[in-house]
Every structure is written in C-alpha cells, then in structure tokens.
C-alpha positions as CSV (number, residue, x, y, z in Angstrom):
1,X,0.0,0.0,0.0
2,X,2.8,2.2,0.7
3,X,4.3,1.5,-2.2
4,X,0.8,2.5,-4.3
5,X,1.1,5.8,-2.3
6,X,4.3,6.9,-3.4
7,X,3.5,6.0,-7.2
8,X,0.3,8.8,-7.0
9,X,1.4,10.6,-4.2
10,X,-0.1,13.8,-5.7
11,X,-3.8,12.5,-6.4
12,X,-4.2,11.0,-3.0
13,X,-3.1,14.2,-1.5
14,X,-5.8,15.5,-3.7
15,X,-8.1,13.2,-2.9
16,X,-8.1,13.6,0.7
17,X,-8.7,16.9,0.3
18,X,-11.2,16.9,-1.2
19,X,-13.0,14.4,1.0
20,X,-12.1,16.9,3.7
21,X,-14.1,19.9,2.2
22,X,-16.5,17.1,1.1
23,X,-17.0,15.5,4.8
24,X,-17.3,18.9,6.2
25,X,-19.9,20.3,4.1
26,X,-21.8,17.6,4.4
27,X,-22.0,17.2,8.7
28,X,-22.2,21.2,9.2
29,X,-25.3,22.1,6.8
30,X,-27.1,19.5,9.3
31,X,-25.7,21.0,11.9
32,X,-26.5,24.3,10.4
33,X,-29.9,23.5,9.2
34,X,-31.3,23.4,13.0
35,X,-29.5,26.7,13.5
36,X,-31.7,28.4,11.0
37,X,-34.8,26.3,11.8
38,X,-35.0,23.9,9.3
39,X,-37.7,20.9,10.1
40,X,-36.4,17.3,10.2
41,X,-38.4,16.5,6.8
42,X,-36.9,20.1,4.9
43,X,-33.2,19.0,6.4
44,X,-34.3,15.7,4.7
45,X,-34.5,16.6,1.3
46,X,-32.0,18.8,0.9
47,X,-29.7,16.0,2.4
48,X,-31.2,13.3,0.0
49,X,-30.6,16.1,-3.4
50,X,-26.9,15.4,-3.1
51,X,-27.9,11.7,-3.5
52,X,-29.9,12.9,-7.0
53,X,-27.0,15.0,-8.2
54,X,-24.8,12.4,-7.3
55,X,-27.1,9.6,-9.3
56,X,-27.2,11.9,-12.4
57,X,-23.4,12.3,-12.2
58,X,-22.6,8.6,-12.9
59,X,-24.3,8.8,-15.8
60,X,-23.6,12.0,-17.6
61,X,-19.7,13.0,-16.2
62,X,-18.3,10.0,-18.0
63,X,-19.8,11.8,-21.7
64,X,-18.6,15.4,-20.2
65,X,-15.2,13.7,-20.0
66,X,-14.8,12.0,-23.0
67,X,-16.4,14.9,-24.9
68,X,-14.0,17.9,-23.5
69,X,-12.2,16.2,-21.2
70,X,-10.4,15.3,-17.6
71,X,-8.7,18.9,-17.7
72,X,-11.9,21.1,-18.6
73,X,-14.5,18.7,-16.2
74,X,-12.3,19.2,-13.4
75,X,-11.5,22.5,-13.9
76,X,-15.9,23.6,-14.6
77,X,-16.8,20.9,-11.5
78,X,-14.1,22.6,-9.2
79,X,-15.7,26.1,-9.4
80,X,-18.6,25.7,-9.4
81,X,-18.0,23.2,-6.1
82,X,-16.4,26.5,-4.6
83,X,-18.9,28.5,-5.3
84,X,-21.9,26.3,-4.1
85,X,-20.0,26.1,-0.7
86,X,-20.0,30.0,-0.4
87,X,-23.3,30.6,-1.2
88,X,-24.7,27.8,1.8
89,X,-24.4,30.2,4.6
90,X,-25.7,33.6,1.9
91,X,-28.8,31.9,1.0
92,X,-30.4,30.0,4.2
93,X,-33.4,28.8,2.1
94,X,-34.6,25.1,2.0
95,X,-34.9,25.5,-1.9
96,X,-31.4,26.9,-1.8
97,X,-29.6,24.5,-0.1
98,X,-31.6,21.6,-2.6
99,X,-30.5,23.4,-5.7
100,X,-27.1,23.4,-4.4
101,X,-26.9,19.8,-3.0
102,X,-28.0,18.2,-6.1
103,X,-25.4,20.5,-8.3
104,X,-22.9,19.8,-5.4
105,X,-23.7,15.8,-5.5
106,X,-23.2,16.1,-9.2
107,X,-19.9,17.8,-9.2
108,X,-18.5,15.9,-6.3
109,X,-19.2,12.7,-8.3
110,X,-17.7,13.9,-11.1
111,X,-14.4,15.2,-9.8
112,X,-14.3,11.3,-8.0
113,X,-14.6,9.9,-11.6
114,X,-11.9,12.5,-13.1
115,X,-9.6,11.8,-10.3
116,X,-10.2,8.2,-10.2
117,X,-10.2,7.3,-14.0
118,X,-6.2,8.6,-13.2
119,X,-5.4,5.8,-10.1
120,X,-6.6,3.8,-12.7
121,X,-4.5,4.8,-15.2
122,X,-1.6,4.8,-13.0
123,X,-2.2,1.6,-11.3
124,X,-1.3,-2.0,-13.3
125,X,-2.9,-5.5,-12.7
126,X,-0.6,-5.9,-9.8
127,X,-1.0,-3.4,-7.9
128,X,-4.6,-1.9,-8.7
129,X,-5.9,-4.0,-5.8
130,X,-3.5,-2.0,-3.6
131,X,-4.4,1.4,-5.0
132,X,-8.3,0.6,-4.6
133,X,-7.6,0.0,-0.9
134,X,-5.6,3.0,-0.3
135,X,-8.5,5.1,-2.0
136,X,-10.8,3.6,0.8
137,X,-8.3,4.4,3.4
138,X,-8.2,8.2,1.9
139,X,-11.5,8.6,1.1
140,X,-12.6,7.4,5.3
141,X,-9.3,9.8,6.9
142,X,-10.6,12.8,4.9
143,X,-14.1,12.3,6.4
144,X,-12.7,11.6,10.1
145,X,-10.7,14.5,9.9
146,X,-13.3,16.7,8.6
147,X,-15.4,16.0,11.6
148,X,-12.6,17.3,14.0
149,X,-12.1,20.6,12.0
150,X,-15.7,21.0,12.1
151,X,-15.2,21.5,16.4
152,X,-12.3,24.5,15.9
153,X,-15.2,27.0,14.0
154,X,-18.0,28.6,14.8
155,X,-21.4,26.9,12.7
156,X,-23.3,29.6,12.7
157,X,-20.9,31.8,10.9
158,X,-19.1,31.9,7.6
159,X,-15.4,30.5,7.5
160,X,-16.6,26.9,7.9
161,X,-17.9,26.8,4.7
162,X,-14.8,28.9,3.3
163,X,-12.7,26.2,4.6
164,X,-14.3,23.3,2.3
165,X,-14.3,25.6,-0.5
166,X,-10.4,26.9,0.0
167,X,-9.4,23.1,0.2
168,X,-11.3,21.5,-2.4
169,X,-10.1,24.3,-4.9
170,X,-6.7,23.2,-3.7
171,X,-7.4,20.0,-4.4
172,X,-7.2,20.3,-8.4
173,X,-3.8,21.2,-8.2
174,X,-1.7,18.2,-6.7
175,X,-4.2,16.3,-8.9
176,X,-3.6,18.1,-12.3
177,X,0.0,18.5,-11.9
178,X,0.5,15.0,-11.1
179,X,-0.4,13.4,-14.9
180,X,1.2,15.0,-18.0
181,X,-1.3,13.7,-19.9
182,X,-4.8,12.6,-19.7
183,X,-5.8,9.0,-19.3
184,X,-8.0,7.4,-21.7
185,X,-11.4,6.7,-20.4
186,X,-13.9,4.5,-21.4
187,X,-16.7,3.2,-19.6
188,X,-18.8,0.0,-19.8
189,X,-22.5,-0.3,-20.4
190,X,-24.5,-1.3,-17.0
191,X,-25.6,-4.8,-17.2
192,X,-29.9,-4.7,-17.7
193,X,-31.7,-4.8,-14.3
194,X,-33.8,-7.6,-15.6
195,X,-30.9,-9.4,-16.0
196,X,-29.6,-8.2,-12.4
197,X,-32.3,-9.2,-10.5
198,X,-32.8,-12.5,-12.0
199,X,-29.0,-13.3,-11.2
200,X,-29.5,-12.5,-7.9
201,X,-32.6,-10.7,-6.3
202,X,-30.4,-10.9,-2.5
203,X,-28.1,-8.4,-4.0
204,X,-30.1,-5.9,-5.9
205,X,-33.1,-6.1,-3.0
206,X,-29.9,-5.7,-0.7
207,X,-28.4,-2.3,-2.1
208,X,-31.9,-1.0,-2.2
209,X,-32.4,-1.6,1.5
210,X,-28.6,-0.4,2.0
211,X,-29.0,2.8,0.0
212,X,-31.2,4.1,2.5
213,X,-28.6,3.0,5.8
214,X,-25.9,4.7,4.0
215,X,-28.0,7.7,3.2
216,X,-28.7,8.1,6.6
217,X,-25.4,7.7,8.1
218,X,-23.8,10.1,5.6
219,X,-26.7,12.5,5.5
220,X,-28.7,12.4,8.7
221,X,-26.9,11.5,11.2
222,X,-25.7,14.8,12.2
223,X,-29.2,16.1,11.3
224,X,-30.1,13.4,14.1
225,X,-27.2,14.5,16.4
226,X,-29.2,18.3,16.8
227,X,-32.2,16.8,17.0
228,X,-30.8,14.8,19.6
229,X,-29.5,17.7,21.5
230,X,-25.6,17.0,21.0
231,X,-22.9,19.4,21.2
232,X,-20.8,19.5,18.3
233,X,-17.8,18.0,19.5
234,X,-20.3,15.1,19.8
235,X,-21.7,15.0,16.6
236,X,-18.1,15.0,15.2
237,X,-16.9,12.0,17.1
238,X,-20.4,10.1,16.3
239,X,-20.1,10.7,12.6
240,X,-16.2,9.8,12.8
241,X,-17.1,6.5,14.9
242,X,-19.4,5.3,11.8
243,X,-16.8,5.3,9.1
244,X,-13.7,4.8,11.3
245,X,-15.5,1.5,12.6
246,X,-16.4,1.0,8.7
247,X,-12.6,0.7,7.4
248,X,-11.6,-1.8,10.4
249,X,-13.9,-4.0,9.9
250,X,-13.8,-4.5,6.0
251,X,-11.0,-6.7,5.9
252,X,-11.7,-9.1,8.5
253,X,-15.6,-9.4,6.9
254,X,-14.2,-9.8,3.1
255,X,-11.7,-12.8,4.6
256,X,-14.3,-14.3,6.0
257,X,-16.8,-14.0,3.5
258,X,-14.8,-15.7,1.1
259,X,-14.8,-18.8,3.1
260,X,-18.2,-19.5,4.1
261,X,-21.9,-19.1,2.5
262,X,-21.8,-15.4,1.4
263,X,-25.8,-15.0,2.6
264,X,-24.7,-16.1,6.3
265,X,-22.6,-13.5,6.6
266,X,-25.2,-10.6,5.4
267,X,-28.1,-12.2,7.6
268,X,-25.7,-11.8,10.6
269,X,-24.4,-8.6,9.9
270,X,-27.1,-7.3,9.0
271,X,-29.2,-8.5,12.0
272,X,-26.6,-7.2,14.1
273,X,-26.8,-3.4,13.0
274,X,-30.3,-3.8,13.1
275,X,-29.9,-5.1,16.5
276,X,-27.7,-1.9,17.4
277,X,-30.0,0.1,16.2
278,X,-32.7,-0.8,18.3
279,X,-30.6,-0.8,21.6
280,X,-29.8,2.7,20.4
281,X,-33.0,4.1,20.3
282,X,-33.8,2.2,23.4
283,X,-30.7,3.9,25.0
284,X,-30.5,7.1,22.5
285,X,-30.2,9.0,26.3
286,X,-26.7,7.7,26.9
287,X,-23.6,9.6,24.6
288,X,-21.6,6.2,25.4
289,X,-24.3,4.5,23.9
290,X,-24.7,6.0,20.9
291,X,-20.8,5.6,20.5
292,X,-21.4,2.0,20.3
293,X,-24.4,2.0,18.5
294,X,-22.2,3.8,15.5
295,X,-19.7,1.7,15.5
296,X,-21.7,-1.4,15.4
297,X,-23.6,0.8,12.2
298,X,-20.9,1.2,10.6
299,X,-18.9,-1.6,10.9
300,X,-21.9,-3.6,9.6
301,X,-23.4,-1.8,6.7
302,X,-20.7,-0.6,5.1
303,X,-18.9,-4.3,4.6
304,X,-22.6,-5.0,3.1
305,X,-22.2,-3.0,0.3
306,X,-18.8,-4.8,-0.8
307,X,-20.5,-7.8,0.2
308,X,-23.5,-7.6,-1.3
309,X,-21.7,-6.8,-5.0
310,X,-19.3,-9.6,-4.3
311,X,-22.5,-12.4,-3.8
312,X,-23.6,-11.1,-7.2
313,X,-21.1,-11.9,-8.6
314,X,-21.1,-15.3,-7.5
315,X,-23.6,-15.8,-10.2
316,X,-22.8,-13.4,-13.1
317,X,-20.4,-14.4,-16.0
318,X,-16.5,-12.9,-15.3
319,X,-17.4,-10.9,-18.5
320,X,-20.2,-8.8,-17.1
321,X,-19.0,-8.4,-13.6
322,X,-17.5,-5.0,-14.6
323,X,-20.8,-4.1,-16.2
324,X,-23.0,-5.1,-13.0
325,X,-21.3,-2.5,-10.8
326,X,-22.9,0.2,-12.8
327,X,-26.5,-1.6,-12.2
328,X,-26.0,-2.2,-8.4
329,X,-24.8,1.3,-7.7
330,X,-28.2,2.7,-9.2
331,X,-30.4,0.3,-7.3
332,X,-28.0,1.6,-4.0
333,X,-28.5,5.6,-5.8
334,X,-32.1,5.1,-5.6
335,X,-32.5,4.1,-2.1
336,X,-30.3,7.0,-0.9
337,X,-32.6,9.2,-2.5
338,X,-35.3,8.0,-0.8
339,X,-34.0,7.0,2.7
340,X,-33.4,10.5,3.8
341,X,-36.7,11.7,3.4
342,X,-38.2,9.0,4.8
343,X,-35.9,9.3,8.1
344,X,-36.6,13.4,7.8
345,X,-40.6,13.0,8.0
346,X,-40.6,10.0,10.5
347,X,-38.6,12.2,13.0
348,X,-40.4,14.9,12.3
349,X,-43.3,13.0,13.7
350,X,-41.6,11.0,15.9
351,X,-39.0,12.4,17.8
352,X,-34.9,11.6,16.9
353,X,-35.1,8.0,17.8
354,X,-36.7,7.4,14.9
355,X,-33.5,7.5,13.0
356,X,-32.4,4.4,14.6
357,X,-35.7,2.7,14.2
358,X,-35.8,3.5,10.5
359,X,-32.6,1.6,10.3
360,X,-33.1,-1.2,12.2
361,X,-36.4,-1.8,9.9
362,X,-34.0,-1.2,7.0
363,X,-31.2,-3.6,8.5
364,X,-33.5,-6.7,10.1
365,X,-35.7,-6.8,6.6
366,X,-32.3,-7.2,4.7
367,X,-31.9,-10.5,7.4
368,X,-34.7,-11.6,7.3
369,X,-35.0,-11.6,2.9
370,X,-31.4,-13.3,3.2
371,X,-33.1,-15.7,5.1
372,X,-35.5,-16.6,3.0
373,X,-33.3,-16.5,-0.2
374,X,-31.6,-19.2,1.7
375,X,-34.3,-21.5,1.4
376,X,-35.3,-20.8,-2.1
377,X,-31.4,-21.3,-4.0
378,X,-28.7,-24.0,-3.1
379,X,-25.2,-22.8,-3.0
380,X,-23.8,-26.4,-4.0
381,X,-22.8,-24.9,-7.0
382,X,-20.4,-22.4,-5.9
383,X,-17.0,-22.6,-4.1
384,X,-16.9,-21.5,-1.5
385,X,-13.3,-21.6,-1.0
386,X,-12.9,-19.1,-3.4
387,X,-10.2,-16.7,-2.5
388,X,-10.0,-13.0,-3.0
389,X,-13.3,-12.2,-4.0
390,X,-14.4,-9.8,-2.1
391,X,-13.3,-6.3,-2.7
392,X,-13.0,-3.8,0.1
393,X,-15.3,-0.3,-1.2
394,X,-16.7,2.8,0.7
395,X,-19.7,3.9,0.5
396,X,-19.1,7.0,-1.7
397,X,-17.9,4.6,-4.2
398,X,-18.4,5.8,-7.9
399,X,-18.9,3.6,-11.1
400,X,-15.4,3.9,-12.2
401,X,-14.4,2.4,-8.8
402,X,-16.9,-0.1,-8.2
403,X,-15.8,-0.9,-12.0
404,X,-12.3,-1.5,-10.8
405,X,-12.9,-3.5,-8.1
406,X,-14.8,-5.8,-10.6
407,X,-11.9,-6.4,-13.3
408,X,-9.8,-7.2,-10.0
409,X,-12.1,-10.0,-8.7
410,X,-13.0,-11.3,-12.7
411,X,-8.7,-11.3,-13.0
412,X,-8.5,-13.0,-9.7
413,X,-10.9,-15.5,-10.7
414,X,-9.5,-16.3,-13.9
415,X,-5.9,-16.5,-12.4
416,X,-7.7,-19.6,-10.1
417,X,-9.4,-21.1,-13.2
418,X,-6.0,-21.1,-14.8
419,X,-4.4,-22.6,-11.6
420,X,-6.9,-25.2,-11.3
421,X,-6.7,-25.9,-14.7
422,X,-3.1,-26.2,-14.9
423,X,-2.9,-28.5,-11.5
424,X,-5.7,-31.2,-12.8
C-alpha cells in the first residue's frame, strides 16, 4: 500500500482533500440546518438532493469527460464546487440549499470519476488492488478529519464553509500536476436490471435496503445529532465513529466472506446493525451508547455494500461483472434518494429516535429476505473456498471504482481457473 502511495502521491493528496471539504460540508449544513430552523423532513431533502446530483453524475460525467475532457471537467466541477460552498451560509433557504446539493452531488461525483479514472491509469494489474484500498483508506481519513475541524469554528458563521471551499479548490492542483497527460477513459455499459435481478434478487433487493442506511449515516446523522441535542464536539466524534469502525472491519468481513456461504454473513451482519440500532434508540439518552451503536452501524453496513456486489457476482459471468457495478450502484442511488426523506418526515413526527428505528427496519428486513433467499437457491454450485473475492469499497464509491474492483475479482478468478486448470 505504501508502495501505491508513493506511485500517486499527488492524487491522493488531492483526494483527501477533497474528501475533507466534502465531509465537512456535508456534517455542518445538518448541523446548520437546525440553526436556521430547518424541520427534520426540509433538512431531509436537501440532504437526499446530493444523492440525486450524485445519481445523475454517474451517468452524464463520463460523456462530459470524453467529450471535453479530464482537464476542462475538473476545472468547470471545481468552481462551481467553490462556489456552491459560499453561497450555503448567503442563502439560508430550504430550496437553496436543494438546488445546491443536487449540483454539489453532481460535481462531487464527477471530480471522484476525473480523479479516479487517473489511479486507474496509473495503477497496473498488480497493484490496482492495492491502489483501490488505499482510495478507501483516503477517502474514510478525509471524512474523520473533517469531523474534528468542524469543532475548531464557529457553525453559525461563515469560514466553515470557506474552509471546504479553499481546500477543495486546492485540491485540483496536486491532482492536475500530477499526470502529463490525460488517461484514456472508457466506460462499460451497465448490465440490464432484468438481467440483475434475475441473477440475484439478494443483491439488488440488498443495495436497495442499504442505500437508504448509507444515506442516513452520511446524511442524517448529524441532522439526528441536533435533533438529539448534542454538542458539536459530539456530533463529530459520532459521525467519525461510523466510518472509522467501517474501514476496520472490511477486511476481516471480506476474509471471512470468502470462506463461508456469502448469505450467512449478510443475515448476521445485518441482523446485528439492526440489533444496534434498536438498543440505540432504546438507550439514545446515553452519549456512550450512541458511540457504540455507530460503531456497530458502521462496521456492519458498510462491509454490506462490498459484500452484497461480491455475492452477485457469485452468479454473473466474469465478463459482465465489470458491467453489473454500474446496475448495483443505481439500485443503491435510488434508495439513498429516498431514505433521507423518509428518516426526515418519521422524526419529524416521531422524535430523533426514529432515526435508529428507520434503520433497524431497513437492517433486520435485509436479514430476514437473506433468510428466506436461503431456502429458495442452493449454494452447491459455488466454491466456497474461493479466495480474494471480495473487494474492500466505501460507501461513496463511484462507477469507475466499483468498476475497478470488478476487473480485479474477474482477474483473480480467472488466475484460479487457470491454476486449477493447470494443476488437474
């Protein structure tokens, strides 16, 4: 991994920049939103809008780029990033702040793809793998530190939101400078949904369901966090918990999930955030409570998402596995979008613990359909000694990543077809 930072030292610099001004923005307009008396189901869209820009953005930035692009994208995306951030704290209007999360989603989604489609470039077969994981590590530091800037200012003022701005415009120029010349980008046409569902209903019902947890973890929680009464030293180290707690236990889940029945391992994670979830509302009085409750959030639905790709592709040809990402993230985009404003209206009417009760519905019916799917397909037919597999990813993950991760699980899996080939 070191190794992979040194060889893009620049665009993981940029990188974690930008997930810095990203991380920030996104905690302190919930923060913010309470300030200027927002209601739970107003903070609620404007929190799920970054989900729409972001959904439109893995569709459309690829054509910007190959039309004009890396250079140009990056370049239009970054200002107008800079200037979204400024104008939060001018105009405190619900429809304001909507119109400038979905155009923030969007550009944030297509400055990952511009600076991704370059780790890609500059990554080969062998160490890709390594790159990918050092994105994840990037991409969960920027957030964590984020939070802890987000105690030294004052939220009701201005230079919190210049901060996010000054580094995100920053950002461009480790990135730029870093590659003399462009990559060339290509993208692969999503796999039908038809098609995706019939391969594996689990998985595409599964990133439905998850869209929503990761929706609320990345967009509500610190919308809870006021609701809830928390100082914002406390809202920081909650939201810093979730995805701190979501990196350590990747590894450990994907090793493990490559040895046993993939559908085990999402009916007991996910019946253990659900679980969480439930002693947190039960509990949501106690700060050390809640601690543990995100950490057990975390830690459990954010290996889903990795997890949930990696059992579809226990039944999709090597060929398409690349294509499938682009399928699964939209069926994940979609319950983002609607997650938030479900969550917002629910605690509007009933109180902040309904945040955790929202997600342990969303959790235990994840269990409880993996479950069932259990009873209704055999597993005889897969290996389940199958190694390397399963392919750490965050949450923010774009196409072009989720892409990436796919041509190093169909390599991987060719490499053992080969080896089992060549040893009969």
């Amino acid at each position: 991994m070191i190794s992979a930072f040194f060889a893009s030292w620049a665009l993981f610099v940029g990188l974690f920049m930008i997930m810095i001004g990203n991380g920030l923005q996104g905690t302190l307009l919930g923060i913010r939103g309470n300030i200027e008396g927002f209601s739970p189901l107003e903070m609620s869209v404007v929190m799920s809008a970054y989900f729409v820009g972001f959904l439109f953005a893995s569709h459309m930035a690829p054509k910007l780029i190959q039309r004009v692009g890396h250079v140009r994208v990056f370049a239009a995306l970054g200002s107008t990033i800079s200037a979204v951030l400024i104008l939060y704290p001018a105009l405190t209007e619900v429809w304001a702040w909507t119109i400038g999360r979905v155009v923030i989603g969007f550009c944030f989604c297509g400055v990952y793809i511009t600076a991704e489609s370059w780790i890609n470039d500059a990554s080969t077969n062998e160490t890709r793998g390594k790159a990918l994981s050092l994105y994840m590590v990037v991409q969960t530091a920027g957030i964590s530190v984020a939070q802890y800037i987000l105690t030294l200012g004052d939220v009701s003022g201005f230079i919190l939101f210049i901060i996010p701005s000054v580094l995100v415009s920053l950002a461009f120029a480790p990135i730029l400078l870093s590659a003399s010349t462009a990559p060339a980008f290509d993208t692969t046409k999503a796999l039908p949904l038809k098609t995706l569902i019939e391969a594996s209903p689990l998985a595409c019902v599964g990133m439905f369901l998850m869209g929503g947890v990761f929706a609320a973890q990345f967009g509500m929680s610190a919308v809870y966090g006021t609701l809830e009464g928390l100082s914002v030293g406390q809202i920081s180290l909650f939201v810093s918990v979730i995805y701190i707690a979501a990196l350590l236990t990747q590894y450990p889940i994907g090793w493990l999930s490559d040895r046993v029945d993939r559908r085990l391992v999402i009916l007991g994670l996910s019946a253990a955030g659900g679980i969480g979830a439930l002693l947190a509302a039960a509990f949501a009085g106690w700060y050390g409570a809640l601690l543990v409750a995100a950490a057990v959030l975390g830690g459990t639905s954010n290996p889903l998402y990795a997890l949930l790709i990696a059992y579809a592709n226990d039944y999709i040809a090597r060929e398409d596995m690349a294509a499938a990402s682009g399928g699964l993230l939209f069926i994940n985009g979609v319950g983002a979008i609607l997650g938030p404003v479900v969550i917002g209206w629910l605690m509007g009417v009933g109180g902040p613990r309904m945040f955790w009760l929202v997600i342990a519905v969303l959790m235990l019916s994840l269990a409880a359909y993996a479950g069932w799917r259990m009873t209704r397909r055999s597993r005889a037919d897969i290996d389940p000694n199958a190694a390397a597999s399963y392919q750490p990813l965050a949450v923010t993950t774009t196409p072009l990543v989720a892409e990436m991760a796919q041509e190093i699980y169909a390599d991987e899996t060719l490499q053992q077809e080969e080896d089992r080939a060549a040893s009969a």
